[in-house]
N, C-alpha and C positions, 0 to 999 in steps of 0.2 A: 539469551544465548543464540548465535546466529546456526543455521542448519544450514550448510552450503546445498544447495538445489543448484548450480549451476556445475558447469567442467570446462576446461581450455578443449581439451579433447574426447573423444568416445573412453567414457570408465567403465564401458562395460557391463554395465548395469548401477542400477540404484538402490540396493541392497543397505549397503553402508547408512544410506539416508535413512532409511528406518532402523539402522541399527539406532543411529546414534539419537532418535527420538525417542529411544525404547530408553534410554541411559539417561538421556537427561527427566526425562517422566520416574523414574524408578532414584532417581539421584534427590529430587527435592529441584532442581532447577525450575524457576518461577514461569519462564516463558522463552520459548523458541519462536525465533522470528524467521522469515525467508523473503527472499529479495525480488527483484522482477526487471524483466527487459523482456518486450514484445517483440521486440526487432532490431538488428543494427546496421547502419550506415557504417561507412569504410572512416569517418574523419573519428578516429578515437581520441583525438588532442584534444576533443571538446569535452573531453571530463577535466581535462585541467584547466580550464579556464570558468573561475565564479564569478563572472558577471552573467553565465548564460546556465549556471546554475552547478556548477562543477567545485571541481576541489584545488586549488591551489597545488601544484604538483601533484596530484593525483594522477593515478594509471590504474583502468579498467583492469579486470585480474583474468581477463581471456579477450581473445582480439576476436574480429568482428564472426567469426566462424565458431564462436565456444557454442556449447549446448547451456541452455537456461529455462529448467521448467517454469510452467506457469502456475504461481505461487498460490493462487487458491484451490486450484486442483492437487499440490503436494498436501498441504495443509486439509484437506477433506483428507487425503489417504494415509495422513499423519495420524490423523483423529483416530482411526477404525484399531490404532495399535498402540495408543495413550490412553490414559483415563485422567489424569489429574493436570497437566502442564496446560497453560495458556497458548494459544496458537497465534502468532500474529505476523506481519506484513511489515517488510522495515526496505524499501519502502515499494508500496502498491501505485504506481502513478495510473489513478482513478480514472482523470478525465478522458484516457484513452478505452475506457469502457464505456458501452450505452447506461447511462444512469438506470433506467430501470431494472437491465440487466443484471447488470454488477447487486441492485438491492436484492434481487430474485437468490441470487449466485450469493450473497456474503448471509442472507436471513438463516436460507435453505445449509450452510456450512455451519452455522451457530447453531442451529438448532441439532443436527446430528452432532457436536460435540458437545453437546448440551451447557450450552453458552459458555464457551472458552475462547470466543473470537475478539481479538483486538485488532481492529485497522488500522494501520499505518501508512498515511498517504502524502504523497510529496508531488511536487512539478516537471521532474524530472528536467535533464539537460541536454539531450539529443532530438536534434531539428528531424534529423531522418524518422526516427520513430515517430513522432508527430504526422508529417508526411504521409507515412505507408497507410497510418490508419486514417487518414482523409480531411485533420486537422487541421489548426493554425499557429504554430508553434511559438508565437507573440501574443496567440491568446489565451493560453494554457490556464494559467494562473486564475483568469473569468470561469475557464472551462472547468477548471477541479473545484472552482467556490458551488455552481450550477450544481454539480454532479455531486457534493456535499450536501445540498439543498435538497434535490430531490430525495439522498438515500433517505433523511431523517425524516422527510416527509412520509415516503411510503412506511416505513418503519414505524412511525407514532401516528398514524392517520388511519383509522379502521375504514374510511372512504374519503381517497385522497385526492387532491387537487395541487395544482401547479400550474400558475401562468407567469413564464420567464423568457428570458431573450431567445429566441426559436425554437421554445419548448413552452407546450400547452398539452396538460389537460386537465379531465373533468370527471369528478367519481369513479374513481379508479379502485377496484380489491386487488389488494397482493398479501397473498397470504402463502405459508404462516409468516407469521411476526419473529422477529427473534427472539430466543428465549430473554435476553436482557433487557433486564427495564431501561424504555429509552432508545435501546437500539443497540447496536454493537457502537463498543466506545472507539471513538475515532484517536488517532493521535496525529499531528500536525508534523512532518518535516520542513525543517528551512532554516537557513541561516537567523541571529539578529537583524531584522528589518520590517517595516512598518504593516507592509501585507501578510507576511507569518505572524506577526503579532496579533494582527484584525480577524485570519481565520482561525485562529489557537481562540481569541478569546470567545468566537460564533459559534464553532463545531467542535473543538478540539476535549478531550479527556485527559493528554498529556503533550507532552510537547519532545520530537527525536529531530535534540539539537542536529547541527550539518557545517561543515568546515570548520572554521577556528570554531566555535564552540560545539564543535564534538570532542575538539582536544584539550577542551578547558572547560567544563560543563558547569561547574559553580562561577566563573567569570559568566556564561551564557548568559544562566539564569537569570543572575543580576541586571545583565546587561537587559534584559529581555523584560 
């Protein structure tokens, strides 16, 4: 069930957002998901175009000036007012985080909800966002496999190493671990195609189809 975290305009406050995580916790709802954008650029047209990772007539639900929290900071202040629901990221575009960060930041949130985190991570489809945080928005796709690497490394590695394309190191502790064995499960966003298929079957726990097969999820599957 999605938890809107974001607004076109100032609401006011965000009250409502933990109303509604208190109802779906209390209802049996399986897992609340929350969404993410670090930043936006003025060209909003680029959500409707899926070759650069968009949606076919898709439109953004706030233009470039909406408020959009940041989805693992909701989700830690989700936690403190649920007890049962899954928490999860639909979708987290990862690689615009420092890999070691993000494992610190995603162990340390599973652990105070005492392992109810699901990651949900995709490549996102705005150049600008890439941009601001100092990226290369052609190589995104490298960039979230790297940063998939690393989480599960420091996650299952009690003294971890990594040596990858402009990332090295050597006996490394990061502690604590997540309560889940394994790590927190990852889930894969992306259309039908052959690089979402290769990171679904490397890192992924499940797979949050994206374009035609979000609106056809048993054709997806099949296809996939």
């Amino acid at each position: 069930m999605g938890l809107t975290s974001f607004s076109a305009d100032d609401p006011g406050g965000w009250d409502r957002l933990f109303e509604h995580a208190r109802l779906f916790d209390r209802t049996g709802v399986d897992r609340l998901v929350v969404s993410d954008h670090v930043a936006f650029g003025e060209n909003l047209d680029a959500y409707g175009r899926p070759e650069i990772g968009g949606v076919k007539g898709g439109r953004q639900p706030t233009g470039p000036d909406g408020l959009w929290l940041e989805p693992l900071t909701v989700l830690t202040a989700v936690s403190s007012v649920t007890s049962r629901i899954r928490l999860g990221t639909n979708i987290l575009q990862a690689a615009l985080r420092r890999p070691a960060v993000l494992a610190k930041t995603a162990s340390t949130l599973d652990v105070l909800s005492r392992g109810r985190l699901d990651l949900g991570v995709g490549v996102g489809w705005q150049r600008e966002e890439y941009e601001a945080a100092g990226l290369p928005f052609e190589g995104r796709g490298r960039l979230l496999d790297q940063t998939l690497e690393v989480l599960q490394t420091l996650w299952r590695e009690r003294t971890a190493s990594y040596d990858g394309d402009g990332l090295r190191f050597a006996n490394i502790h990061q502690m604590p671990k997540p309560l889940q064995s394994g790590g927190v499960p990852i889930w894969v966003s992306g259309t039908v195609n052959r690089n979402v298929a290769r990171r679904l079957a490397r890192f992924g726990s499940g797979w949050i189809p994206w374009g035609p097969a979000a609106a056809d999820p048993r054709a997806g599957i099949a296809a996939m």
